[in-house]
N, C-alpha and C positions, 0 to 999 in steps of 0.2 A: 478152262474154256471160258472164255468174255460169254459176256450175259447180254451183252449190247452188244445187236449185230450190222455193220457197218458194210456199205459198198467197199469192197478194197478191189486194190487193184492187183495184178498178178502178181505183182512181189510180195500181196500184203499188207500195205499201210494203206487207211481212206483217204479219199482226195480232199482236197480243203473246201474244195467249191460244193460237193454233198455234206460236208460237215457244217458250214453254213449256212445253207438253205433248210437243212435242218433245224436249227438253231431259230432262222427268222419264221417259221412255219412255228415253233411252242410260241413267239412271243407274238406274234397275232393271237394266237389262243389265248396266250393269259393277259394281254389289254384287257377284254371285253371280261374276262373274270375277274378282274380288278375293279374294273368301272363299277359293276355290280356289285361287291363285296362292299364299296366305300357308301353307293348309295341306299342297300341294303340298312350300313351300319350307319348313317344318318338317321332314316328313318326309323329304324328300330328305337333311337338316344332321344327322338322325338317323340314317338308314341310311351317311353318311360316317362319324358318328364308329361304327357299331359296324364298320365295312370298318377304319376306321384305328387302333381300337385296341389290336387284338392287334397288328399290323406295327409301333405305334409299343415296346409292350410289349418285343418281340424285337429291335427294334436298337437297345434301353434293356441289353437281357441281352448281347447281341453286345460292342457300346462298352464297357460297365464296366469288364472285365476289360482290354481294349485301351488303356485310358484309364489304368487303375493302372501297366501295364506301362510306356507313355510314361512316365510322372511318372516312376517308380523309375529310368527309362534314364535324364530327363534331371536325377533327382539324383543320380546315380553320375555323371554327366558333368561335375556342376557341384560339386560339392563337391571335389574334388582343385584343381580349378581357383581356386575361393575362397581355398584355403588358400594356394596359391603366391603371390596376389594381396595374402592376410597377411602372408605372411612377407616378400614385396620390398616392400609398404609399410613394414612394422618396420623393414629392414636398409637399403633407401635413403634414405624417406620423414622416419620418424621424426628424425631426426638431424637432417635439413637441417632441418624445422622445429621441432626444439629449438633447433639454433643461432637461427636466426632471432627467436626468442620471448627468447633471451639476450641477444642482439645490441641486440633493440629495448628490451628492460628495462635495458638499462645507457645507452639513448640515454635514457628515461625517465625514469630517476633521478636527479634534482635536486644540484646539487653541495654536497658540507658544507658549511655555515657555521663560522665559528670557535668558536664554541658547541657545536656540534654535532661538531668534527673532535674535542673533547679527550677524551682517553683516562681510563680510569677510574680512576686515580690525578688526573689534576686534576681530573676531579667532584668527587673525595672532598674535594679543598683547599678546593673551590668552596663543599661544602656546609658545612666546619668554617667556613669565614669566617661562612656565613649563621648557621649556631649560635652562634656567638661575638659577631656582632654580636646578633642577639636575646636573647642573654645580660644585655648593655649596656643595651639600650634596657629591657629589663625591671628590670635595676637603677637606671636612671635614673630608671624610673618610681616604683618604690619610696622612693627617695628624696625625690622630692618628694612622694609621697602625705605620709609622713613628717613634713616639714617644713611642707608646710602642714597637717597636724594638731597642731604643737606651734604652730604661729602661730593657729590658733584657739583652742586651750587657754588659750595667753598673753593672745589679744585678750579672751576670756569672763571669765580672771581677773582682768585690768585695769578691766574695766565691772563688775564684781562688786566692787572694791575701791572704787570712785571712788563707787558707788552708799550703801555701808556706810561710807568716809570722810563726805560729805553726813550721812548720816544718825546719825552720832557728833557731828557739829559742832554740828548743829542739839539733840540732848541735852543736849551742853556748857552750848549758852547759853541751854537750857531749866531746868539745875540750877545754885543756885549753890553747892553744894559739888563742882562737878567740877573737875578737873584744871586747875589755871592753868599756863599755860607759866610759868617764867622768863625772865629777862634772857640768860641764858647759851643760851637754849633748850633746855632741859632740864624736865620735868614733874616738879614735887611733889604729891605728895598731901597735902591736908589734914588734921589730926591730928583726930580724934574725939573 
């Protein structure tokens, strides 16, 4: 048997129009128990904070000074302490791993080449050899600059000569009072 008893109609099922009016008839009732509950539960959130905020006020003033005194205790306590913690790092610490950092940089370091092993006395041979040869090669070069400018001088004057021989012969057998060889090979001039 339903527990909620309901207008029905002769066949049994509620009308929808009592089922609704029903319905708007709780919720008039619970607006106004709402409005009150939210109002209620403002002011209650107001009268907590003015109850807790002098109490929180006073063991803000209480703490402070307890709180500074800690701190100060525990750095009187901690600083002696630091420093002994410096100094047996420095007098133990330090050492071993400076060796260790020596130890690894001499495994690091690549072995001298024979280049690299000679002392600064035979650099110095090293570098008069490269001076000395550069010396050379710069007077070799000189020299030939040299020489092939006197073999262009000779070649221009040869082609300058061969060009003005041509051009005296062709004169010759243009005039005929020029220069006859002799028998002897020897050149007379003709007498005026």
């Amino acid at each position: 048997m339903s527990l909620i008893k309901t207008n029905r109609t002769t066949d049994g099922t509620a009308t929808t129009a009592t089922m609704g009016a029903r319905a708007k008839g709780a919720a008039a009732r619970a607006v106004p128990v709402g409005k009150r509950a939210g109002t209620t539960a403002v002011q209650r959130a107001a009268g907590a904070r003015d109850w807790a905020a002098p109490r929180v006020q006073y063991a803000k003033e209480w703490a402070a000074p307890r709180v500074q005194d800690a701190a100060r205790g525990a750095r009187e306590w901690a600083a002696p302490r630091l420093e002994d913690a410096a100094d047996a790092v420095t007098t133990s610490v330090a050492p071993k791993v400076s060796s260790a950092l020596r130890s690894t940089a001499t495994q690091v370091r690549p072995t001298p080449t024979q280049a690299q092993a000679k002392t600064g006395g035979r650099r110095l041979v090293d570098w008069r050899w490269m001076i000395g040869l550069g010396a050379v090669a710069a007077a070799a070069g000189a020299t030939a600059a040299v020489a092939m400018r006197r073999r262009y001088a000779r070649a221009t004057a040869d082609a300058k000569d061969a060009t003005e021989s041509d051009a005296t012969e062709q004169a010759a057998a243009d005039d005929p009072m020029a220069e006859a060889p002799s028998v002897n090979g020897r050149v007379t001039t003709p007498e005026v």
